[in-house]
N, C-alpha and C positions, 0 to 999 in steps of 0.2 A: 914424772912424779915429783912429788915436794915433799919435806918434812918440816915439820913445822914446831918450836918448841919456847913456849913461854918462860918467861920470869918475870921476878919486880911487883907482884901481888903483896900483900899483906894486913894488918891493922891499923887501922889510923882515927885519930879524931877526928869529927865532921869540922871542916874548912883546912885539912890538911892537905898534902899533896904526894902522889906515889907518880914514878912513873913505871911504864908495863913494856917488856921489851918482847920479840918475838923473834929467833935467828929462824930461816928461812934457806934448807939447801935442797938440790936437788936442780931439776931444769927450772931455771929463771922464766922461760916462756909460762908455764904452770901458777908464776908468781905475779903475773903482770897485773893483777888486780888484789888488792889485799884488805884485808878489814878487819875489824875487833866487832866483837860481840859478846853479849853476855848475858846470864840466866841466874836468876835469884829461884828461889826451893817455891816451888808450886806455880811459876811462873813461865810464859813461854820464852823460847831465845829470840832477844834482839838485837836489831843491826845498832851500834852504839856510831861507826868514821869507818869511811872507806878511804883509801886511794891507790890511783892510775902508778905504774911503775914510775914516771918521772916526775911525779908529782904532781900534773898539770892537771890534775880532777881531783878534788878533795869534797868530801861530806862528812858533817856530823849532823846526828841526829839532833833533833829540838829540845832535847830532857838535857844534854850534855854541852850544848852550842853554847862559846863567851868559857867553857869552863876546860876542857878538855880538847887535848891539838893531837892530831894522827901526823906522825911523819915518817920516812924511810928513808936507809943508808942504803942503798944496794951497793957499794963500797964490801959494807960491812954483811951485807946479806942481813941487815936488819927492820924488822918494823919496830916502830913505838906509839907508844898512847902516851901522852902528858894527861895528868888526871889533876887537875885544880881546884880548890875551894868543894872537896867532898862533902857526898850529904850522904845522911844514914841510906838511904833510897839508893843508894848508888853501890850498896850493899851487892854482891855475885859472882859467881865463878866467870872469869872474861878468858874469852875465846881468840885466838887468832885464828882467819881463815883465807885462804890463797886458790884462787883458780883464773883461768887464759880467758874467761867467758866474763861479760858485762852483765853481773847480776844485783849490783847493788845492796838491799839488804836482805835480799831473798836468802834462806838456810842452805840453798841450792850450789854452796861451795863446796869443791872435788875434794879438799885438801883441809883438816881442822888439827889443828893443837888439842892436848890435851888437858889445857886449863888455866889458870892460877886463879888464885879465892883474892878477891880484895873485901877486905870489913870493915867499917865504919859506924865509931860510935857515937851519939850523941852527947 
């Protein structure tokens, strides 16, 4: 099992920058794949970066790609999002989520956090 627990959410002007931290305990096997995601109100959850435990497979999605960098300390038992040059659209509650299985942006993670809000205004 994993727990999983965000920070580093908040308000910011659009072209600001936050970054979003996730600590991660529990069995590490459970955490070998990790990702952010996120849901704006009336909207479905999506996959925003994923990456492999050592870092050697890394994705973002196309809405956030040039802006936004996923990386992890497993030192620190940490994941992060660098969030760059925000835009209102990038408005949502973002998710950390961790499981042992290759699922890329599928919702199909064992393992989710229970949130942080990033807002962004024009």
């Amino acid at each position: 099992q994993v727990q999983l627990v965000e920070s580093g959410g908040g308000s910011v002007q659009a072209g600001g920058s936050l970054r979003l931290s996730c600590v991660f305990t529990g069995n590490s096997r459970d955490a070998y794949w990790m990702a952010w995601f996120r849901q704006a109100p009336g909207k479905e959850r999506e996959g925003v970066a994923l990456i492999e435990w050592d870092g050697g497979v890394i994705s973002h999605a196309n809405s956030v790609k040039g802006r936004f960098t996923i990386s992890r300390d497993n030192a620190k038992n940490t994941l992060y999002l660098q969030m760059d040059s925000l835009k209102p659209e990038d408005t949502a509650m973002y998710y950390c989520a961790a499981d042992s299985r290759v699922l890329a942006f599928s919702t199909e993670y064992r393992y989710w956090g229970q949130g942080t809000q990033v807002t962004v205004s024009p």
